[in-house]
C-alpha positions as CSV (number, residue, x, y, z in Angstrom):
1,X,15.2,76.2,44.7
2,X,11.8,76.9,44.7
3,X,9.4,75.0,47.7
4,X,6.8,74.9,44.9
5,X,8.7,72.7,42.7
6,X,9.7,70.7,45.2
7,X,7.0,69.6,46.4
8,X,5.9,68.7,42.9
9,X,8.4,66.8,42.5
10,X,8.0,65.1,45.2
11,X,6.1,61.4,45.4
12,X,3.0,61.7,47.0
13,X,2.7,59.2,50.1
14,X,0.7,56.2,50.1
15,X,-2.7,56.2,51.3
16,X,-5.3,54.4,52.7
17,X,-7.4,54.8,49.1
18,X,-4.1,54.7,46.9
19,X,-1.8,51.7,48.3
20,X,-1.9,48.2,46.8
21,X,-3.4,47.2,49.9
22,X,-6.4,49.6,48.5
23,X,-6.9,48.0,45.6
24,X,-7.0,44.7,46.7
25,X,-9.7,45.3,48.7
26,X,-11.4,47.3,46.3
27,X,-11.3,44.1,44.2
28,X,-12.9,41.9,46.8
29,X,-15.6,43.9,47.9
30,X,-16.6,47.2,46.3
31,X,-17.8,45.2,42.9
32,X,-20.8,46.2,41.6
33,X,-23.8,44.6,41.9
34,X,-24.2,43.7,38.3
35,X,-20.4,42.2,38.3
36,X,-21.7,39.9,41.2
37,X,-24.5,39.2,39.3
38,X,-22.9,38.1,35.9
39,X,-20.0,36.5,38.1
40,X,-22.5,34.0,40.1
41,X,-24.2,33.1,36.6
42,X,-21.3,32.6,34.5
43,X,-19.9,30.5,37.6
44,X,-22.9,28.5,37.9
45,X,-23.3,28.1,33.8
46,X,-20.2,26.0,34.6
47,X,-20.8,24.1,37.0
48,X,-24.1,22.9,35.4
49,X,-22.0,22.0,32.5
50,X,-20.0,19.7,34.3
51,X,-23.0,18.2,36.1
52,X,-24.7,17.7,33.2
53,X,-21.5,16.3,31.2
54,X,-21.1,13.9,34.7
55,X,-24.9,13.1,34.0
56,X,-24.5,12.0,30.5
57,X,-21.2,10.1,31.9
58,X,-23.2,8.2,34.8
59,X,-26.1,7.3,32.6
60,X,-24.2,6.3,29.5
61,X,-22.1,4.1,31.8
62,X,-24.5,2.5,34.1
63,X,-26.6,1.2,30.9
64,X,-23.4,-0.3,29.2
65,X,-23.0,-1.6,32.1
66,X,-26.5,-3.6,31.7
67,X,-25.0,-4.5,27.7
68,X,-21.6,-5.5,28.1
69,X,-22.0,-7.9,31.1
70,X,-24.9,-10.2,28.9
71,X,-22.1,-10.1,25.9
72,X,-21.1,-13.5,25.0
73,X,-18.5,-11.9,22.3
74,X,-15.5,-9.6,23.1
75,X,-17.4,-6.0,23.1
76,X,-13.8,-4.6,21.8
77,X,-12.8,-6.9,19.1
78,X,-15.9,-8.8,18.0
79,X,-17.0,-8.6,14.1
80,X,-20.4,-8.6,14.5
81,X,-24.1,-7.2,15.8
82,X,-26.4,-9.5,17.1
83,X,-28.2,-8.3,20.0
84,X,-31.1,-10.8,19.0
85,X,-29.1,-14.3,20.3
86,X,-29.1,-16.1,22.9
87,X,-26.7,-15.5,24.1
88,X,-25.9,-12.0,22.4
89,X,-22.6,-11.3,20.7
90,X,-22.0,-7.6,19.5
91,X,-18.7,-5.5,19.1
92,X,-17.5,-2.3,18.4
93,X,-14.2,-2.8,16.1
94,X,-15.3,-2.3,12.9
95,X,-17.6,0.7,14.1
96,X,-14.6,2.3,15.8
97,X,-12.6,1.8,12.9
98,X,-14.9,2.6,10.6
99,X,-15.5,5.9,12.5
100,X,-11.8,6.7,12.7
101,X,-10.6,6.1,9.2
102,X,-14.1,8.3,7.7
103,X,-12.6,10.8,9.9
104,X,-9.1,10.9,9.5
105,X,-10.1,11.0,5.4
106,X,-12.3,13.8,6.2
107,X,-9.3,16.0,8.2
108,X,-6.6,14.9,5.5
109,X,-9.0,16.3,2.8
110,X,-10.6,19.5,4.3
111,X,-7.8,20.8,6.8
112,X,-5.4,21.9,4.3
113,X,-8.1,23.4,2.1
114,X,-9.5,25.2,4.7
115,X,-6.2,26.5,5.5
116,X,-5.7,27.9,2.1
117,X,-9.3,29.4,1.7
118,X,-8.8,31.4,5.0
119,X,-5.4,32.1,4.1
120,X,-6.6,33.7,0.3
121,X,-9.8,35.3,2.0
122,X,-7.8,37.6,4.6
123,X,-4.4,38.2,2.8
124,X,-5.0,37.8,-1.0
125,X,-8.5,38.1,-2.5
126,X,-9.7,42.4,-3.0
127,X,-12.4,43.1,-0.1
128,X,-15.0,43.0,-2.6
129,X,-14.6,39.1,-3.6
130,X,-13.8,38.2,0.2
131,X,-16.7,39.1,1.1
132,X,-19.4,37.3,-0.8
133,X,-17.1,34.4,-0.7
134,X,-17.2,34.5,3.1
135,X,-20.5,34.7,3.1
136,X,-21.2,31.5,0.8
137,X,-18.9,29.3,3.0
138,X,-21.4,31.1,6.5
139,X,-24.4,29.5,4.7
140,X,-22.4,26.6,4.0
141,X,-22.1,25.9,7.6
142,X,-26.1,26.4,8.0
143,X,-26.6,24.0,6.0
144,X,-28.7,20.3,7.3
145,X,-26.6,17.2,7.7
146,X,-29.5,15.6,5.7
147,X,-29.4,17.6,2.9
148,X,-26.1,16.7,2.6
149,X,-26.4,13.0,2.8
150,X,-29.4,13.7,-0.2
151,X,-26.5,15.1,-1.9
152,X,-24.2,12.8,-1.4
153,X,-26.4,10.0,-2.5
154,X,-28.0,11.6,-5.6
155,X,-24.7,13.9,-6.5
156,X,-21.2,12.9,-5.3
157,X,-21.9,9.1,-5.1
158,X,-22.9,8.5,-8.9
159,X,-20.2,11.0,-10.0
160,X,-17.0,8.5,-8.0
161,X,-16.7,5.8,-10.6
162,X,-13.9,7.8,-12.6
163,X,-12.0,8.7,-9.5
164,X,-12.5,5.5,-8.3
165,X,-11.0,4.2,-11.1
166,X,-8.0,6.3,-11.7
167,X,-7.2,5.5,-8.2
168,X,-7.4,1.8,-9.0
169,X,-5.5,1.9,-12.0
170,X,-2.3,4.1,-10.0
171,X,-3.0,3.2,-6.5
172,X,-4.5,0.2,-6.5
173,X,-0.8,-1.9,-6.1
174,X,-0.8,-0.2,-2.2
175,X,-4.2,-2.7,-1.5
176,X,-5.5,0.6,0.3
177,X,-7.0,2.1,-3.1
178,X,-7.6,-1.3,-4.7
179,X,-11.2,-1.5,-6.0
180,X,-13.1,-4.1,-7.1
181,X,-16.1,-2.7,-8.7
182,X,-19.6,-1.4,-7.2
183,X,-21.6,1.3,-6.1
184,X,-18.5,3.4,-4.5
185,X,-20.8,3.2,-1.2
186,X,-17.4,2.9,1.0
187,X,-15.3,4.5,3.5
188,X,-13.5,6.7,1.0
189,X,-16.8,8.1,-0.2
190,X,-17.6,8.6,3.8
191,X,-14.7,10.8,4.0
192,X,-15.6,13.0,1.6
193,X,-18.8,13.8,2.5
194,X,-17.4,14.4,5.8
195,X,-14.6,17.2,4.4
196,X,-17.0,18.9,2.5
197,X,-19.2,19.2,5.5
198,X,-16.6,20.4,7.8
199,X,-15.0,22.6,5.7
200,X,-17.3,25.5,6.2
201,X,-16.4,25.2,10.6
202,X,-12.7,25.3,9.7
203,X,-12.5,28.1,7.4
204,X,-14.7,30.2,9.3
205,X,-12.7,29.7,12.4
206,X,-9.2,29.9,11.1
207,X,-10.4,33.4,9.2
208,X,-11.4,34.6,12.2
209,X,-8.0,33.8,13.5
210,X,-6.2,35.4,10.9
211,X,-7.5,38.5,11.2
212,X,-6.2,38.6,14.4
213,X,-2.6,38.7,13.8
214,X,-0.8,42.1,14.5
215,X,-0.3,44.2,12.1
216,X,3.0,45.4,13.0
217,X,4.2,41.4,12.8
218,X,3.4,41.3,9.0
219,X,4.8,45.3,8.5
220,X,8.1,43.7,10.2
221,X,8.7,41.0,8.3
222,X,7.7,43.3,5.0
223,X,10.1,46.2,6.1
224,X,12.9,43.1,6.0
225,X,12.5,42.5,2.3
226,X,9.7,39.1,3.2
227,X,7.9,38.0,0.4
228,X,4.3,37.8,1.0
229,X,4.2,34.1,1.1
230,X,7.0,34.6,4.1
231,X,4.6,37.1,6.0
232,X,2.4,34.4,6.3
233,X,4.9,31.6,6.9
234,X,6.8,33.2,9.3
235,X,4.0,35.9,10.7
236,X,0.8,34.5,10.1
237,X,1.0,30.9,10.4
238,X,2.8,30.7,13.8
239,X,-0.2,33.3,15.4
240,X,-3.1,31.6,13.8
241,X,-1.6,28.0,14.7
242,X,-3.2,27.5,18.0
243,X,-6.2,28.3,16.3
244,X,-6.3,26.1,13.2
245,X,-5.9,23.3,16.1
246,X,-8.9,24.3,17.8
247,X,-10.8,24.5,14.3
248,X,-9.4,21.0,13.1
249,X,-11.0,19.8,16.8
250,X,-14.0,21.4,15.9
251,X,-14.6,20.0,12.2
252,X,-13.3,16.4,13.8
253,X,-16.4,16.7,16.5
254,X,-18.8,16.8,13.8
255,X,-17.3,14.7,11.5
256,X,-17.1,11.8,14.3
257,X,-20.6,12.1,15.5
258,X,-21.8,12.4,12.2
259,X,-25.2,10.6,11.4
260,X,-27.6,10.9,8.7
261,X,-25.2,12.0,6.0
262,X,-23.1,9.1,6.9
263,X,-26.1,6.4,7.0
264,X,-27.0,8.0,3.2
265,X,-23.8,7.2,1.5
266,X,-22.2,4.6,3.0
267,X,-23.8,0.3,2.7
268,X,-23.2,-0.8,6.4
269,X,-21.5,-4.2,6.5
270,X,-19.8,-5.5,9.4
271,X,-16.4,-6.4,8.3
272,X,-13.2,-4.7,8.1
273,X,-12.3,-4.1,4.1
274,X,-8.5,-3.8,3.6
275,X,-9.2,-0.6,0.4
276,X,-10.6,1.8,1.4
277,X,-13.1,1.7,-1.7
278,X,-14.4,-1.6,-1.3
279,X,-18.4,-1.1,0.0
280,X,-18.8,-1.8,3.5
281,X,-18.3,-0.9,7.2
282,X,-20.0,1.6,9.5
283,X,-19.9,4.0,12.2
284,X,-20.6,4.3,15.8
285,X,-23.1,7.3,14.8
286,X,-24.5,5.5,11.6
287,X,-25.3,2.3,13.3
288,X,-26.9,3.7,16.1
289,X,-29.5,5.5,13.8
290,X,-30.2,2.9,11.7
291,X,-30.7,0.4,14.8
292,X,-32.3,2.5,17.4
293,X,-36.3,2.4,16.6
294,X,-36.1,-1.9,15.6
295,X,-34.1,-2.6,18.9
296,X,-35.6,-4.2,22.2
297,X,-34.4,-2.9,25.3
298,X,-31.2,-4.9,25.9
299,X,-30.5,-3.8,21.9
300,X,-31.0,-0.1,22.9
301,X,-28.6,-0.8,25.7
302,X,-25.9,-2.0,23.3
303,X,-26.3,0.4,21.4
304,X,-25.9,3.0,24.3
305,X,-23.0,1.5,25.4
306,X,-21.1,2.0,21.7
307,X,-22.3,5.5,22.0
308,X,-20.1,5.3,25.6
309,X,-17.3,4.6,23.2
310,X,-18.0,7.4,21.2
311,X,-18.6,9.9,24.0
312,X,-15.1,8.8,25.2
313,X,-13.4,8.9,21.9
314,X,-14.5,12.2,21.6
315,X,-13.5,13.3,25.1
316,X,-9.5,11.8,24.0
317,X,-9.5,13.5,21.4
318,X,-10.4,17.0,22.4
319,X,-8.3,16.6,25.5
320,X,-5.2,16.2,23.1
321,X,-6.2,18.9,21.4
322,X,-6.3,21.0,24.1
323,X,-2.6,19.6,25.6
324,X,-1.1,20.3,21.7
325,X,-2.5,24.0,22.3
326,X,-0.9,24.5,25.6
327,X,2.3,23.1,24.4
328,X,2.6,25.5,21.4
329,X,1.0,28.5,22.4
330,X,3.8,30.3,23.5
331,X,4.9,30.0,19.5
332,X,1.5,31.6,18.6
333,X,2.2,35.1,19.3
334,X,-0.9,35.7,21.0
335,X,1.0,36.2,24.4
336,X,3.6,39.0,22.3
C-alpha cells in the first residue's frame, strides 16, 4: 500500500491551535475588539433596563405608600374616589375591573381577526394584493391613540345603537348584553375601540411569524395529500404559536395602558354595571388622565399608587405570557 495514502488517510493529531482546548480559549480571549465593545454595551443596555424598571418600582411604591396609609376606605374593594375628604376614601375595584373586562373584550374581538388577516396575507392573497394590504395595516399601527378616541366619539359611538339593540333584543336574557337605553358610552364600546387599535400590532407580528415557517414543513404535509387548510393547521399554526402569544401580550400592553381613546368614548362612573352596555365605569389609565392636572398632592399620590396597580397587573400578565411560551415552545417547531 502506498505510504502516500496512508498518511492521508490518516487523522491528523491534535494540536495546540486545533484541540477543543484551543478553541475555548480562543473564545475567551482572542475576541475582537469591536465584539468586546458591542458585548459591554448590550450588557450594560440591560442592566440599565432593570435599574430603571427597579426605579419606576421604588418610586411608584414609596408614593402609594404615602396614599394608601391616609385611606379611610378599603384601597382594594372600595366603590369610590374621593381624595378630597377628610378622611379620604378611594379604591381601585371598579377601575381594575373596568380595565380588565375593556381588555379582555378587546383580545376576544381582535386576536382571532388578526390571526386570520396574517393567515390570508402570507398563504392565500396573490403578492400583489398582500402587499398594499400590509402596508395599510403598517400605517394602521402609526396611527395616534387620539385620533382614534376622535373617531371613536364622532364615528363608532353614534353608529352602536343598532348593534346595541340587536344584542338586547337576542342577548339581553344573559343580563351581560341587557341594555337599557343611552349614549352606548360603556364598556362594550371600550372594547372595541381597543380591538381595532391593536389589531394593526397583532397582525403585523403574527405575519412576521408566519413567514418564518419552513418551507419543507408545509411541502411535507402537501406531498401527503394535506389540504391547504391542514398545512396551516397542522404546519403553520403550531410554528407561529409561540408567536401569536407574544403578539396577543403585545396588543394586551397597549390595550391595558390605554388612555386618551379610552377617556373619549367611555362616561366614567364609579360603579360596577352588571351588562356590559349599560354607560359607566372606568379605567386605571382613563382615570388617571382625567384626574391628574385637578389633583392636590395627596390626590396625585392616589392616583400614583392605582398606576402601582397597573404597573403590577401588567408585569402578571407578561410574566404568564412568557411561562405559556416556555411551556409550548418545544410544539412550535422553531427548535426543529
Amino acid at each position: 500500500m502506498d505510504t502516500t495514502t496512508q498518511h492521508n488517510d490518516a487523522a491528523p493529531p491534535l494540536t495546540p491551535t486545533t484541540g477543543p482546548a484551543a478553541h475555548k480559549r480562543a473564545a475567551r480571549g482572542a475576541t475582537r475588539p469591536g465584539d468586546r465593545i458591542f458585548l459591554g454595551l448590550s450588557r450594560g443596555s440591560g442592566i440599565l433596563l432593570l435599574v430603571i424598571m427597579a426605579a419606576i418600582a421604588v418610586f411608584l411604591t414609596y408614593r402609594a405608600t404615602l396614599a394608601i396609609s391616609k385611606d379611610d376606605g378599603n384601597f382594594l374593594t372600595a366603590f369610590e374616589w374621593n381624595t378630597g375628604l377628610l378622611p379620604p376614601r378611594f379604591g381601585i375595584a371598579v377601575l381594575a375591573f373596568g380595565t380588565v373586562v375593556s381588555s379582555i373584550v378587546a383580545m376576544a374581538l381582535a386576536v382571532p381577526v388578526a390571526v386570520g388577516i396574517a393567515l390570508f396575507l402570507t398563504h392565500y392573497a396573490p403578492r400583489r394584493l398582500s402587499g398594499p394590504i400590509a402596508y395599510v395595516i403598517d400605517l394602521l399601527a402609526a396611527v395616534p391613540s387620539i385620533v382614534y378616541g376622535l373617531w371613536g366619539a364622532l364615528v363608532l359611538v353614534p353608529h352602536l345603537n343598532g348593534l346595541y339593540g340587536w344584542l338586547d333584543d337576542y342577548l339581553g336574557w344573559t343580563g351581560v348584553l341587557s341594555w337599557q337605553g343611552g349614549a352606548p358610552r360603556s364598556l362594550l364600546t371600550v372594547g372595541i375601540l381597543l380591538a381595532i387599535m391593536i389589531l394593526p400590532i397583532i397582525t403585523n407580528v403574527s405575519r412576521e411569524v408566519f413567514r418564518q415557517v419552513p418551507r419543507m414543513h408545509e411541502e411535507a404535509a402537501l406531498a401527503l395529500g394535506a389540504t391547504r387548510w391542514e398545512v396551516i393547521r397542522m404546519s403553520v399554526l403550531p410554528f407561529g404559536r409561540s408567536g401569536v402569544i407574544s403578539a396577543s401580550m403585545l396588543g394586551l400592553g397597549r390595550a391595558l395602558g390605554e388612555t386618551m381613546a379610552v377617556a373619549t368614548v367611555l362616561s366614567p362612573t364609579f360603579d360596577i354595571k352588571a351588562s356590559l352596555l349599560d354607560p359607566g365605569g372606568g379605567t386605571f389609565a382613563q382615570n388617571i388622565a382625567s384626574k391628574f392636572n385637578e389633583a392636590t398632592e395627596f390626590g396625585q399620590d392616589a392616583l400614583i399608587a392605582s398606576g402601582l396597580v397597573l404597573f403590577v397587573i401588567t408585569l402578571l400578565v407578561n410574566g404568564a405570557a412568557r411561562m405559556i411560551i416556555n411551556r409550548r415552545k418545544e410544539y412550535s417547531g422553531a427548535n426543529a
